[in-house]
Structure formats: C-alpha cells, structure tokens
ROMI-767731 format. One record per residue (C-alpha): x, y, z; residue in one letter. Coordinates in steps of 0.1 Angstrom, whole numbers, plus 5000, padded with zeros to 4 digits. Example, Ala and Ser with C-alpha at 12.3 -4.5 7.8 and 13.67 -1.06 7.14 Angstrom:
2
512349555078A/513749895071S/
END
This chain:
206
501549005105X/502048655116X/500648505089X/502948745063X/506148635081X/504648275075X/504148245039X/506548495024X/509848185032X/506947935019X/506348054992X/509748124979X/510947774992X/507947624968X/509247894943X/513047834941X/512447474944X/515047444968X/517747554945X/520547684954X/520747994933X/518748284940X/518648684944X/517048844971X/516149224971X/514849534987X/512749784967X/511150154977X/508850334961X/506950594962X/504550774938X/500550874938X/497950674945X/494350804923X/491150664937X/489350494911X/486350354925X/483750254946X/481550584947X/481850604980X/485850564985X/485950824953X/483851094972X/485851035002X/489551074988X/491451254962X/495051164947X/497351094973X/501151054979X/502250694986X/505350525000X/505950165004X/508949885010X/509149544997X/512049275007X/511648934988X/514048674967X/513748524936X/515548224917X/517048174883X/513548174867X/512648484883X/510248344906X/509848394939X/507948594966X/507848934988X/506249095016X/505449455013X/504149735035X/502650065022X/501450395038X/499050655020X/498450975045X/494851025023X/494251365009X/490651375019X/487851554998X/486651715033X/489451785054X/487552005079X/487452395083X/486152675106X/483252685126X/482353015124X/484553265148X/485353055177X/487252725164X/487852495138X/487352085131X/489851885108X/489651545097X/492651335087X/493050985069X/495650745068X/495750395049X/498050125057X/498349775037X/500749485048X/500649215017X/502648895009X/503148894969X/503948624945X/506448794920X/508348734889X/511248914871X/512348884840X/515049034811X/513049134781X/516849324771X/520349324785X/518749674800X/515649634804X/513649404830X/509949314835X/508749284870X/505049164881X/503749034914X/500348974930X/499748994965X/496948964992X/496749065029X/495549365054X/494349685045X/494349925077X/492550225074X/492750475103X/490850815107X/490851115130X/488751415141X/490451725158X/488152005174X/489152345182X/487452585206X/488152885230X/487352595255X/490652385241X/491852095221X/489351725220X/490451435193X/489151115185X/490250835164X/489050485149X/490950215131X/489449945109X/491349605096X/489949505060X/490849265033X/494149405007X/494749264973X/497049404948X/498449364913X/500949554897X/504449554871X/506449744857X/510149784841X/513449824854X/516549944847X/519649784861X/522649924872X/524749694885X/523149554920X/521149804918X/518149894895X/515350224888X/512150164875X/508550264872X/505450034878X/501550084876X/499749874902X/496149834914X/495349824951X/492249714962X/490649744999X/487249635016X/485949785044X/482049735061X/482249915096X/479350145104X/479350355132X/477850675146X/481150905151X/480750895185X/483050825208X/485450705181X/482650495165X/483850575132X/482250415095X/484650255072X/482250145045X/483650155007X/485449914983X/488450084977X/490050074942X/492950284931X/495350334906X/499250334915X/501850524895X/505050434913X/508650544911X/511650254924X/514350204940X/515749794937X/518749734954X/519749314948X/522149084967X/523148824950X/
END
C-alpha cells in the first residue's frame, strides 16, 4: 500500500505538469464481475458481484492518475454442502485488488464523456473452509498476495459536479501458491481474467 500512496501524487504531478488547474474526483462502482479465463480460475468461480472506490485528479487535458480498491465476495462453483446426516462443510472466496491507474477523461459531447485508465498493483485473494459436526464448529483460512493489472472505460454522463456512467474493464490476477489444505495451507494457482460490467457514481471537485 506504500508503494500506491507513492506513485498515485507522482504520477499526477508528471501528469498535470505542474499546472495549476485541475479536477480531482471520487468514483463508486459496483456491477458483476464474469470469469473469463484461465481454465482453472473459470472452474473455480462463477459471476460475481463487485464493488470498488477510486479517488484521483486530472488536469485540463484530462490526464492524470487514481488509486483504486475493489472487493469481489466470489460466488464459487463449489461452495460446500452436507456430509451425509451429521454436519456440513462450506467454502467461501473473497478477492481483493488495490491498483494505481493512469487515467484520462475526455468530452466526446457537451453530455457525454469518455473515461479510460490502466492500472497495476496487488491482487489479494483470500479463502476459507468451515466444518460442521455434532462435535462443533472448526475453520481455516489462507490468503495469498499476487500481481493485479487492469484496463477499463467507459462513458459518463454529467450532471453538474457530479456524473453516472457505465464502464467495461478487464481485471487480470496471478496467483502460483500450492499447498495441501492443511492447516490453512491453501493453493492459489490460476491466471485470473475477468470481464467487468460496472455501474458509477463520479462525484468532482473542482
């Protein structure tokens, strides 16, 4: 997170070029998140609800930069089940992805704006097991810190300082941890790829 907090101001300093004019802004936005590939992140996941926040700045050429933070609780193909009479397993998946982004937004009409960005940064992918029994309650857990890189744009209605809009983005993820499931020894192995359809909320200070 160091690092994020580090390059967002650098790159909009190199952005703005030190001019004395620019917008910053705070978006949300939420939507579903579709795996798309490799086979082994597709077999692990289905379509999944996402939410995410981004706070950045741009200058009178629409350049500038943002950091973002994202959370997908992942609907998982297997989410557990019974076993037999006398208790039950569940598994449960969450993905988090911090990324600085170089953006750029841009009037293509008096109502009607452009955005795209780019970004790279941390993927965090967290899993847990719950079991069930006469006998009580056991969980375990595992986390595993990959590399995140995104791209995605959209367009955007403005309203005043504020402005709605709808973007398409690709989020990508790598993970190569192999474990055993023991004691929390979980595997994260798969190349995550997925396909973003994403509702917004942009409010701008100027």
């Amino acid at each position: 997170m160091r690092l994020l907090s580090v390059t967002l101001p650098a790159a909009v300093v190199l952005l703005t070029g030190g001019a004395a004019y620019a917008d910053s802004f705070l978006e949300v936005a939420g939507g579903l998140s579709i795996p798309a590939g490799d086979d082994n992140w597709t077999n692990l996941a289905d379509t999944s609800p996402k939410l995410g926040a981004r706070v950045g700045a741009v200058n009178d050429k629409g350049l500038g930069g943002m950091i973002q933070a994202d959370w997908t609780p992942v609907n998982l193909t297997n989410d557990g089940g019974a076993i037999g009479q006398v208790g039950s397993i569940d598994f449960a998946g969450h993905n988090f992805r911090f990324l600085a982004d170089l953006t750029f937004h841009h009037a293509l009409l008096p109502k009607l704006l452009l955005s795209a960005r780019i970004g790279a940064g941390i993927d965090v992918a967290h899993a847990s097991i719950t079991a069930s029994s006469p006998l009580g309650t056991s969980s375990t857990s595992d986390t595993n810190i990959g590399f995140a890189f995104e791209v995605g744009g959209g367009l955007w209605y403005p309203m005043g300082d504020l402005e709605l809009g709808g973007e398409i983005a690709v989020p990508m993820g790598w993970h190569s941890k192999h474990g055993n499931y023991s004691d929390g020894n979980y595997s994260f192995d798969y190349s995550m790829y997925n396909i973003d359809l994403l509702f917004g909320v942009r409010v701008l200070s100027r």
